[in-house]
C-alpha positions as CSV (number, residue, x, y, z in Angstrom):
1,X,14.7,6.4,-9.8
2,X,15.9,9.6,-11.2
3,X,16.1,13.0,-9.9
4,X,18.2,16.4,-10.6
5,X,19.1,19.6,-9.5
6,X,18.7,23.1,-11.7
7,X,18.7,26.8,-11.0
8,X,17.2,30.0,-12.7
9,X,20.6,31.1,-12.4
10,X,24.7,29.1,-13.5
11,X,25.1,28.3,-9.6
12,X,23.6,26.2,-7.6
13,X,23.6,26.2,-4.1
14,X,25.1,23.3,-1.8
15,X,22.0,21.0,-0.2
16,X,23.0,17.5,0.7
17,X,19.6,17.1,2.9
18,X,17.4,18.7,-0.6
19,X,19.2,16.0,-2.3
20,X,18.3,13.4,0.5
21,X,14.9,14.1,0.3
22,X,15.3,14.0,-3.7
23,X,15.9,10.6,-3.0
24,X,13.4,9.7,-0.7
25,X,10.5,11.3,-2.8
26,X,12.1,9.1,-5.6
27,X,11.6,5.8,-3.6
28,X,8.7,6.3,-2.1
29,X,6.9,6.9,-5.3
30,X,8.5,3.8,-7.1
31,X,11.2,6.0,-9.2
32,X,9.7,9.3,-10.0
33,X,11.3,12.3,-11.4
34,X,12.4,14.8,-9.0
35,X,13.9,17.8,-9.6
36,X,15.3,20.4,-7.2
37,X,14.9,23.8,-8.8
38,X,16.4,26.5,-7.1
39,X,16.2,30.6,-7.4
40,X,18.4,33.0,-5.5
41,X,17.6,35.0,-2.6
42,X,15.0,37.6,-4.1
43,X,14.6,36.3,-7.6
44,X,11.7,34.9,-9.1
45,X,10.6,31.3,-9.8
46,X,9.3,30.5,-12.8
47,X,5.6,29.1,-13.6
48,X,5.2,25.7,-11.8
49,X,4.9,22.9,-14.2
50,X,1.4,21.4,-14.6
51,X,0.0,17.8,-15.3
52,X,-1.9,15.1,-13.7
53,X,0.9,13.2,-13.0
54,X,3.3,16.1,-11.7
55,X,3.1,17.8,-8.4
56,X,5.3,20.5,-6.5
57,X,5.9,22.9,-4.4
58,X,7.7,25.9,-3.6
59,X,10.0,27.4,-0.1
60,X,12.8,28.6,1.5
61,X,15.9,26.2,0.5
62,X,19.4,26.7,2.1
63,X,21.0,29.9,2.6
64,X,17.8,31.8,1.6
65,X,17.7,30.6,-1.8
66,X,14.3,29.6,-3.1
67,X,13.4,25.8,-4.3
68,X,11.3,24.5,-5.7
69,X,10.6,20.7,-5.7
70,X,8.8,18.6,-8.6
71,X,8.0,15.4,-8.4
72,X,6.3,14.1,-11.9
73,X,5.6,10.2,-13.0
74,X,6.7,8.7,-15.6
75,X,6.0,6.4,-18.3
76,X,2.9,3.6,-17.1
77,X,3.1,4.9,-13.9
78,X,1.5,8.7,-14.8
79,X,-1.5,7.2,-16.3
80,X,-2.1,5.4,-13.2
81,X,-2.4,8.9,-11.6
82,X,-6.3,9.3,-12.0
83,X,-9.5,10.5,-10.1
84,X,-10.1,6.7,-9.8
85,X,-6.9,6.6,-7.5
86,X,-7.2,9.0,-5.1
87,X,-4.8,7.3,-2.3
88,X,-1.7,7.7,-5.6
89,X,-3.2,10.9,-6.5
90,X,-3.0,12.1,-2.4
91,X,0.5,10.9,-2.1
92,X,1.6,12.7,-5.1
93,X,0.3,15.5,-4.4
94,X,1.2,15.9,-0.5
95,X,4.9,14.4,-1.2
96,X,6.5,17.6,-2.9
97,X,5.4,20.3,0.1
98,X,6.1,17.5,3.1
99,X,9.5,17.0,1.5
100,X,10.5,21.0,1.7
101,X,8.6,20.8,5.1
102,X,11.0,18.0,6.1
103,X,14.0,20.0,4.4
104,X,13.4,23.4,6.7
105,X,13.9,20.9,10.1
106,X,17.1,19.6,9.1
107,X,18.4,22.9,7.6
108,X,17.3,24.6,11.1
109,X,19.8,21.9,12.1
110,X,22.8,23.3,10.6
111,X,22.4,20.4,7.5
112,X,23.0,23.2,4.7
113,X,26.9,22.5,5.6
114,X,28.9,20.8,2.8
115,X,29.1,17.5,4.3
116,X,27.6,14.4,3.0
117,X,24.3,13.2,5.0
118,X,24.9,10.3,7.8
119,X,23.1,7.2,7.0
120,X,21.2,7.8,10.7
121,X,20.0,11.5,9.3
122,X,18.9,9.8,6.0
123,X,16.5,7.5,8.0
124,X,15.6,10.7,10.5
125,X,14.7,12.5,7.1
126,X,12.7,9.8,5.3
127,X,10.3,9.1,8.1
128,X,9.7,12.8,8.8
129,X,8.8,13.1,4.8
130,X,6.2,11.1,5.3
131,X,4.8,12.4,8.6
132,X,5.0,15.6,6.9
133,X,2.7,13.8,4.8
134,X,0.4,12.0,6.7
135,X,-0.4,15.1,8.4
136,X,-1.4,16.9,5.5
137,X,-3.7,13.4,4.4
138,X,-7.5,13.9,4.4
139,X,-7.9,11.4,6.8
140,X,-6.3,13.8,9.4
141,X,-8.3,16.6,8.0
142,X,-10.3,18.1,11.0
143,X,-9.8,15.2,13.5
144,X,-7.0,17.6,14.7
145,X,-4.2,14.9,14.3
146,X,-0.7,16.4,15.4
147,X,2.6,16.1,13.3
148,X,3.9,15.1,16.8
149,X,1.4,12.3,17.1
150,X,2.4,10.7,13.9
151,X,6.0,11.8,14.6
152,X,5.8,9.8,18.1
153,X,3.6,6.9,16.8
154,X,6.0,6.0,14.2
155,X,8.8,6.1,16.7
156,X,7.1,3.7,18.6
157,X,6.2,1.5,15.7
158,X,10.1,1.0,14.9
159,X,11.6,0.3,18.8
160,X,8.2,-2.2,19.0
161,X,9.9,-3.6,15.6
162,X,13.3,-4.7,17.0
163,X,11.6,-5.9,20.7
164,X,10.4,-8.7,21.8
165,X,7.7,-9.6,24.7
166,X,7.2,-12.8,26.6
167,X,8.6,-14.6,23.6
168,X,6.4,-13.4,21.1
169,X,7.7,-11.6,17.5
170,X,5.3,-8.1,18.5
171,X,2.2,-7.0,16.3
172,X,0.2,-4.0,17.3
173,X,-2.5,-2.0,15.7
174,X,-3.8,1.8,16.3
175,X,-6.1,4.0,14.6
176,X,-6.1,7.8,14.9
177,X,-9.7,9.3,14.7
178,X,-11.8,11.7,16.0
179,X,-15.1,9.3,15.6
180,X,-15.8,9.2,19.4
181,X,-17.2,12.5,20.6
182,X,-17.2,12.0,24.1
183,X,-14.5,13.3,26.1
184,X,-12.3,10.2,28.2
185,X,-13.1,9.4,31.5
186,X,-9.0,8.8,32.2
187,X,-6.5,10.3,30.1
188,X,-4.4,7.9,29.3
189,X,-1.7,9.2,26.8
190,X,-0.5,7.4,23.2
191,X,2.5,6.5,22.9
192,X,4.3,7.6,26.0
193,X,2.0,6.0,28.8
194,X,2.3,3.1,26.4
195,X,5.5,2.6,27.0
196,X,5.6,1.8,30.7
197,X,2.8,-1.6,30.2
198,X,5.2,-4.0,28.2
199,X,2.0,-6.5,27.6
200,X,0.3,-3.5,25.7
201,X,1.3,-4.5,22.5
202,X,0.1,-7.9,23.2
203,X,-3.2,-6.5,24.1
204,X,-3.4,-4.3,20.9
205,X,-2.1,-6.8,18.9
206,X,-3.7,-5.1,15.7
207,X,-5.4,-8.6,14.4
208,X,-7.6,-9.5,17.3
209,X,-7.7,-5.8,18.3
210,X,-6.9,-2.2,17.8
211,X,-6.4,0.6,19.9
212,X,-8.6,3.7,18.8
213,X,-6.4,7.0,19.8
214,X,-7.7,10.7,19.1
215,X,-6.2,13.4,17.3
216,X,-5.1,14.7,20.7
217,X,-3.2,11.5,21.4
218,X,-5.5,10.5,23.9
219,X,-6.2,6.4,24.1
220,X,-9.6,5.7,24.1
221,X,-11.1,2.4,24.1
222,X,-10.5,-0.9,21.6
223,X,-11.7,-2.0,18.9
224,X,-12.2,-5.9,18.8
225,X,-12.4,-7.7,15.3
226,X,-15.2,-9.9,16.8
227,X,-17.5,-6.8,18.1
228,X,-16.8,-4.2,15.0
229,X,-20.3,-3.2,15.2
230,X,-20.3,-1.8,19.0
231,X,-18.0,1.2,17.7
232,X,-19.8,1.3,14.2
233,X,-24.2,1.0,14.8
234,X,-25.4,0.2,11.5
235,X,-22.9,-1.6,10.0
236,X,-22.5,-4.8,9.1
237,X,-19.1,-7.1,8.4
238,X,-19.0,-10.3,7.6
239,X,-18.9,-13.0,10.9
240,X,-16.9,-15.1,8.8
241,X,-14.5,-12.4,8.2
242,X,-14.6,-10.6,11.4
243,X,-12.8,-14.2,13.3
244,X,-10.1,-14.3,10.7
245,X,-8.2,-11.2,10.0
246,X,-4.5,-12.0,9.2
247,X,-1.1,-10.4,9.7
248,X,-1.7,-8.4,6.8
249,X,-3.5,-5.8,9.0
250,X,-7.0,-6.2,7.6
251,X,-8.3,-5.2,11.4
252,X,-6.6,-2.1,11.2
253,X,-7.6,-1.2,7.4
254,X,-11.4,-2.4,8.5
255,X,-11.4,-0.2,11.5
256,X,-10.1,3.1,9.2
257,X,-13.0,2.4,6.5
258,X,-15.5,2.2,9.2
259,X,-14.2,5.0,11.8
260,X,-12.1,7.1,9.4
261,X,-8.5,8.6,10.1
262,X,-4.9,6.7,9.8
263,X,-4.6,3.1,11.1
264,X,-1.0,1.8,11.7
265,X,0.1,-2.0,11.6
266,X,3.4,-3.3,12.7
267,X,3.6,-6.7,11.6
268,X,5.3,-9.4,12.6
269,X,7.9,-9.1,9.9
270,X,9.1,-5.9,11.0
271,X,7.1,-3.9,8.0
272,X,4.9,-1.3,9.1
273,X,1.6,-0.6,7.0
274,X,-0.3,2.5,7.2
275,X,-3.9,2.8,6.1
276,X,-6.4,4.9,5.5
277,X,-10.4,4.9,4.2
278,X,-9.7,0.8,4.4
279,X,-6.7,0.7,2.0
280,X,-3.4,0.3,2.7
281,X,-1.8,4.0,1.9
282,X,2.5,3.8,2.6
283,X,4.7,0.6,3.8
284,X,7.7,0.6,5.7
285,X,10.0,-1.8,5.0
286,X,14.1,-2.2,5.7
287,X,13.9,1.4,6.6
288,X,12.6,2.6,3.6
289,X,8.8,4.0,2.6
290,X,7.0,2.5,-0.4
291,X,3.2,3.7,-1.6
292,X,1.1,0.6,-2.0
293,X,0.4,-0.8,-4.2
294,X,3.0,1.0,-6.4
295,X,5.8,-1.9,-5.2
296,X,4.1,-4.6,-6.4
297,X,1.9,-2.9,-9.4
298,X,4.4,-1.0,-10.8
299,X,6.4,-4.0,-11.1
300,X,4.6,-6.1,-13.0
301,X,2.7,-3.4,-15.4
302,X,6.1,-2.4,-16.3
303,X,7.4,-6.4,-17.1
304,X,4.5,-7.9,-18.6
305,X,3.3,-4.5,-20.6
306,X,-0.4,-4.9,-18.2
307,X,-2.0,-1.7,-17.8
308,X,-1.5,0.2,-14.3
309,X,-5.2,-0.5,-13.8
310,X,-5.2,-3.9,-14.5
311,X,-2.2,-4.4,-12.0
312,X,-3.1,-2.3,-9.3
313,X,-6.8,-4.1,-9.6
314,X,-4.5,-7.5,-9.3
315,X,-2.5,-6.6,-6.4
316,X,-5.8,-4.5,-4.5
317,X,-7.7,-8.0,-4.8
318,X,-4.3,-10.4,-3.8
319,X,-4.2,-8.0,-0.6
320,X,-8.3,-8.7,0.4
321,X,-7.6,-12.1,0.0
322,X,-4.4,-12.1,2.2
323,X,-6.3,-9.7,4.1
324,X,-9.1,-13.0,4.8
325,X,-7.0,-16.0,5.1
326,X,-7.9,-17.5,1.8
327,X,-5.5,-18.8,-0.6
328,X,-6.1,-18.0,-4.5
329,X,-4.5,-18.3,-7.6
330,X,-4.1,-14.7,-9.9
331,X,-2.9,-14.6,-13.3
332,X,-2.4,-12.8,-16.3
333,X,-2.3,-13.7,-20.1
334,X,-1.2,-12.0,-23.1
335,X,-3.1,-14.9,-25.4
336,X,-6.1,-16.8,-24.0
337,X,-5.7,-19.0,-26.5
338,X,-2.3,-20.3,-24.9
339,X,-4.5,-21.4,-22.2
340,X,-5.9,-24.5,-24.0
341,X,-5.0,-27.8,-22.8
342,X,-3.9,-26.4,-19.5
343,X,-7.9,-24.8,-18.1
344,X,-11.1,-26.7,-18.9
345,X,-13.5,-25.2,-21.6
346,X,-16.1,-24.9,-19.2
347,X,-14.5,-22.6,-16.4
348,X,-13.3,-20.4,-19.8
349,X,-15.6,-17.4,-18.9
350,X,-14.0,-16.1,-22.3
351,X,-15.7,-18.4,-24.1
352,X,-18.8,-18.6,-22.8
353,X,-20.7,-17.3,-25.9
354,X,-18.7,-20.2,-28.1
355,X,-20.7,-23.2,-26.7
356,X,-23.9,-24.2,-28.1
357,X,-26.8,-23.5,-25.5
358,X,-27.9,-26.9,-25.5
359,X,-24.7,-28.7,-24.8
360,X,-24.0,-26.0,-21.9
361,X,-22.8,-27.9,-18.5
362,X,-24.2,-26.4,-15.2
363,X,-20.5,-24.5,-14.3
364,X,-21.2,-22.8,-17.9
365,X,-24.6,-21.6,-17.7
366,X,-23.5,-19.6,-14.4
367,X,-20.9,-17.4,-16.1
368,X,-24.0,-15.8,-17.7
369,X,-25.3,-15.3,-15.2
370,X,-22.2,-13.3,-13.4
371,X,-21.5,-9.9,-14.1
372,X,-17.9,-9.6,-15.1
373,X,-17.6,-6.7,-18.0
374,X,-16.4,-3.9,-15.2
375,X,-13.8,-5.6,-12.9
376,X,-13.1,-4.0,-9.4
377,X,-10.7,-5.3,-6.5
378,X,-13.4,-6.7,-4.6
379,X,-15.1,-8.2,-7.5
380,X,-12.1,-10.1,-8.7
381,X,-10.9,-11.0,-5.4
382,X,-14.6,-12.8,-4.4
383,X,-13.9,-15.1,-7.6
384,X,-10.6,-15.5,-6.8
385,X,-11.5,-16.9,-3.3
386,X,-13.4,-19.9,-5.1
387,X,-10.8,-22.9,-5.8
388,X,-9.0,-22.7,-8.6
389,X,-7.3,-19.8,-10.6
390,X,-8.7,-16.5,-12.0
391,X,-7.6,-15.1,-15.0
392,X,-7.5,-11.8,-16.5
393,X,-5.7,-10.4,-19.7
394,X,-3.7,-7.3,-19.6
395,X,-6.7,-5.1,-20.1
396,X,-8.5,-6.6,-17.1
397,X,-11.1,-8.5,-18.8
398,X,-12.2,-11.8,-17.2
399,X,-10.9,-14.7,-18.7
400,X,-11.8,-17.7,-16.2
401,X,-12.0,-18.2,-12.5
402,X,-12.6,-21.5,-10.3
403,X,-10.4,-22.6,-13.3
404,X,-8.7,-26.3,-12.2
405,X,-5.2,-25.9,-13.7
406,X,-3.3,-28.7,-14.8
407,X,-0.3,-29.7,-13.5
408,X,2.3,-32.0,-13.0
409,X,2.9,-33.9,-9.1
410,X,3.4,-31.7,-6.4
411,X,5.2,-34.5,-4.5
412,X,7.5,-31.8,-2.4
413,X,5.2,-28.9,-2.6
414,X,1.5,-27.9,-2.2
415,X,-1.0,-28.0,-4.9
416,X,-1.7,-24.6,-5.5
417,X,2.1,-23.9,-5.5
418,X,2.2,-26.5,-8.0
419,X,-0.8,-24.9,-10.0
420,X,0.4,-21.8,-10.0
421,X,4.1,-22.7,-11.0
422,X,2.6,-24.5,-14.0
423,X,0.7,-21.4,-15.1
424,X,3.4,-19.1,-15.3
425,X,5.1,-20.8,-17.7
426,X,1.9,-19.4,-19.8
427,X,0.6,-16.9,-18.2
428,X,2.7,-13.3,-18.0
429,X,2.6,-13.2,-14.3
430,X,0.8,-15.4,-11.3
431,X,0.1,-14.2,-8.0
432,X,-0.4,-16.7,-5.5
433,X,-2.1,-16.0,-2.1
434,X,-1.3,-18.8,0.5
435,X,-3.8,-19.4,3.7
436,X,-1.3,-17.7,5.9
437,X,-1.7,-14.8,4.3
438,X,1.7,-14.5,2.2
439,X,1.8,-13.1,-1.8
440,X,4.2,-14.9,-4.0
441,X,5.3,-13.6,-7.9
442,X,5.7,-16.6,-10.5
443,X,7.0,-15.3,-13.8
444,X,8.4,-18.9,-15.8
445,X,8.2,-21.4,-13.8
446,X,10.4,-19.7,-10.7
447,X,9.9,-17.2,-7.3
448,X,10.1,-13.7,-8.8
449,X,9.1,-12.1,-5.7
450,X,7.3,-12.5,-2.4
451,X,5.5,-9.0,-1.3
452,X,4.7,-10.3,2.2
453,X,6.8,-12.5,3.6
């Protein structure tokens, strides 16, 4: 993560919090640029930069000076800023002005002074960035959502986060829309009435349900996974889906494709997970806000040399999965040929040209049968939920699935861990998807990372 200050002019002006929020921006974005560019009181800014993957804004800074604040991506991750990824797209674009935004309420605050930012403002500062944010999100366009809502929702998020009730590690799901048109019979306020019924959370556990709240943070009714079509007419989710939604919020990301506006998960971990248009949009974790899938793509385009679109396809597809309680095996090779010896010919979807017609097997008829030549999440994550492990290259191209791997014993661990250990030490990277819903990295033979633990 980099960022920097400037000025038109030799001086610059003191601004801990501008830095702070420098900072933030950084993080949040998985190490962007930022710069701080500031003009004195009545002088003028220069041209704002322009790109696809740059975005700022321009405002009052301390002491009158004017700043403006670019936020630009770099390397792999600016070509992954496209019109085919509107939710990185969004974020960059909304970060710059929220973090200005965010600046003016601290400097109102007297945090222009010359000493360094408390660690307790630095959090303050990094969740109002991104409700700043969030406010600005299409999602809350028109459905009248308040910066105070999201303000007061996230609040509650975090003391549900450190609680406990009757036992139980807490889970709760909420949505934010407009979608129901009449007006409430009881108004029943969101979060503060909340507060007072300690089984709520229990209640709106955000797997088995989720509370639907309007943009005037009134609660209005819930929305169960089992009867999705009671809010929704005319839509249809699968049954076999609708009984198994996981900790990963899949309820909550469901309910935001289907009703519109911002769902929010807390999960049991402690993470919270924002969503919006059914994908997940910002995480909370350890204090901190990451863009998903920016943690977990970034990562491994920047390791393994994978385009941003093959790995953000890879991680969209290992959260659906998660999402549905079904394990899977995800890989990616630089040379399919490496894979010989270790996947069968006939689950080689690669090769499916190579073998004479006549001597096809069944399995190897049906990968012509398939079309695979234009990979999406979804697509790759419904033949990654058969048994076995699907394989791309680093340009996203198909190069098996249901693929039986072969490995040695798994005496003291399970099958597909044992599967998907054995892979990496061929593949570039394996993602593996457990039943429970967690995602764990394999790079050589060893944990490289677990994104939901």
């Amino acid at each position: 993560m980099t960022w920097r200050r400037s000025s038109t002019v030799e001086q610059l002006p003191s601004d801990p919090v501008g830095e702070a929020v420098a900072v933030t921006i950084a993080e949040v974005l998985g190490g962007a640029s930022v710069e701080l560019l500031y003009a004195p009181p009545g002088e003028p800014m220069p041209p704002a930069p322009e790109g696809p993957a740059t975005a700022s804004a321009t405002g009052v800074g301390p002491s009158g000076w004017g700043t403006r604040l670019i936020v630009t991506l770099v390397g792999r991750r600016a070509s992954a800023v496209t019109a085919a990824n509107p939710p990185l797209l969004e974020i960059l674009s909304a970060l710059p002005g929220a973090g200005l935004r965010a600046a003016e309420r601290f400097w109102a605050a007297g945090g222009q002074s010359d000493r360094a930012i408390t660690p307790a403002m630095q959090r303050a500062l990094r969740d109002t960035i991104v409700v700043e944010a969030l406010s600005r999100h299409h999602a809350c366009a028109g459905r009248g959502a308040a910066t105070e809502l999201l303000a007061e929702i996230i609040e509650y998020l975090i003391e549900l986060s450190g609680s406990r009730v009757e036992s139980y590690d807490l889970t709760h799901g909420v949505i934010v829309t407009d979608a129901l048109p009449d007006e409430p019979r009881l108004v029943f306020r969101y979060p503060g009435d909340l507060r007072a019924a300690k089984r709520a959370p229990l209640l709106f556990d955000g797997q088995r349900s989720v509370l639907v709240v309007d943009g005037a943070g009134r609660a209005r009714t819930e929305l169960q996974s089992h009867r999705l079509d009671r809010l929704t007419p005319g839509t249809t989710f699968l049954e076999a889906y609708a009984a198994e939604f996981s900790h990963s919020g899949a309820l909550v990301a469901e309910a935001t494709r289907r009703l519109g506006g911002l769902g929010f998960f807390l999960r049991a971990d402690r993470s919270i997970w924002i969503f919006a248009d059914g994908q997940p949009l910002l995480v909370r974790r350890a204090e901190r806000w990451t863009a998903f899938p920016l943690e977990l793509a970034d990562a491994i385009s920047d390791s393994t040399g994978t385009t941003p679109a093959t790995a953000e396809i890879l991680v969209q597809a290992a959260f659906i999965i998660s999402a549905q309680r079904h394990g899977a095996i995800l890989a990616i090779v630089d040379d399919p040929d490496a894979l010989e010896g270790i996947v069968s010919p006939k689950d080689r979807y690669d090769q499916r040209d190579a073998v004479d017609p006549m001597a096809m097997q069944t399995e190897t008829r049906l990968h012509h049968l398939i079309d695979a030549e234009d990979l999406d999440a979804r697509a790759l994550a419904r033949f990654a939920a058969l048994d076995g492990a699907t394989i791309l290259d680093r340009d996203g191209h198909l190069i098996a699935y249901g693929a039986i791997v072969s490995s040695s014993g798994s005496q003291f661990e399970g099958a597909r861990t044992a599967a998907a250990k054995t892979l990496s030490h061929t593949a570039e990277i394996v993602l593996k998807v457990s039943a429970d819903g967690d995602i764990t990295v394999f790079r050589g033979g060893q944990v490289a990372a677990t994104l939901l633990p």
